[in-house]
C-alpha positions in Angstrom: 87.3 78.5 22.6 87.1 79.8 26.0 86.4 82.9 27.8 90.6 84.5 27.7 91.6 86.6 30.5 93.4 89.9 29.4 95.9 88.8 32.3 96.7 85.4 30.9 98.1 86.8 27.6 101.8 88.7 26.7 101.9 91.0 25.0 102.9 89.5 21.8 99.9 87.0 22.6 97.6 89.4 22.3 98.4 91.4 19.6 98.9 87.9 17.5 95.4 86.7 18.8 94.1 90.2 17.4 95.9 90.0 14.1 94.7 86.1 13.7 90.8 87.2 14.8 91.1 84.8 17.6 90.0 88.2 19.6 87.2 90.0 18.1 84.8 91.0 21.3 86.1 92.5 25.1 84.4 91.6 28.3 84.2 92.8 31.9 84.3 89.9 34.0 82.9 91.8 36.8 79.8 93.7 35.3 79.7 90.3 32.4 78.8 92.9 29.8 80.9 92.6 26.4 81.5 95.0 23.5 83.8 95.8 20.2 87.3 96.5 20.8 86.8 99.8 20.0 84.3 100.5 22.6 85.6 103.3 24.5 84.1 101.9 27.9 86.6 98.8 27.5 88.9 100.5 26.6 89.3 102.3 30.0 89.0 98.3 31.5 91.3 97.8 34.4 93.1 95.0 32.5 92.6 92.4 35.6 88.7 92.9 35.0 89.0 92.6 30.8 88.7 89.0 29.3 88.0 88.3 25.4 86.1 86.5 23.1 86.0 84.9 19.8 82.6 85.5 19.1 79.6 87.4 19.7 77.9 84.2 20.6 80.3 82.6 22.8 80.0 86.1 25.3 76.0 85.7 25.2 76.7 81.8 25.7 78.6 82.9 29.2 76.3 84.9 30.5 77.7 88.4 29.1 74.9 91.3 28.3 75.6 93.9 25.2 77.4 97.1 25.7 75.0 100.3 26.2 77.5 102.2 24.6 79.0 100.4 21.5 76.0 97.9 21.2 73.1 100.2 21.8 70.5 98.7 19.5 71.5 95.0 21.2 71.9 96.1 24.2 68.4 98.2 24.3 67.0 94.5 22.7 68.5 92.7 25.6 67.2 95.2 28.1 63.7 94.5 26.9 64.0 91.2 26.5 63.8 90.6 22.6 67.8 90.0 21.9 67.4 86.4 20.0 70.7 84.7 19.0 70.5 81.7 16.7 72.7 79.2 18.3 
């Protein structure tokens, strides 16, 4: 599965993809830093900038850094270089 931008989905598309866990992490496209969908940071998103993800993996696989708010532990890894992801 791909990176899916927030502006390509329906309504109804999205909240199926959510209720089927084909949407489990949000993006900023812009900034390529990814979170939970409960992040508050995304949440405030403009929706043209938000794009989602399947997995953890697949966001660090397209060049997306961990939240600093929702991810802090990951994201304070990344920042010093030590976030490992088994592929």
């Amino acid at each position: 599965m791909a990176i899916i931008e927030h502006t390509a989905l329906t309504k109804s598309e999205l909240f199926s993809s959510l209720k089927q866990k084909k949407i489990q992490w949000a993006g900023n496209s812009k900034l390529k830093i990814y979170g939970t969908l409960q992040c508050k940071s995304g949440k405030r998103l403009k929706m043209e900038n938000r794009v989602f993800f399947n997995s953890e993996k697949e966001a660090v696989q397209e060049g997306y850094r961990p939240c600093g708010h929702c991810m802090r532990e990951d994201y304070m890894a990344w920042k010093n270089n030590t976030l490992i992801f088994v592929v």
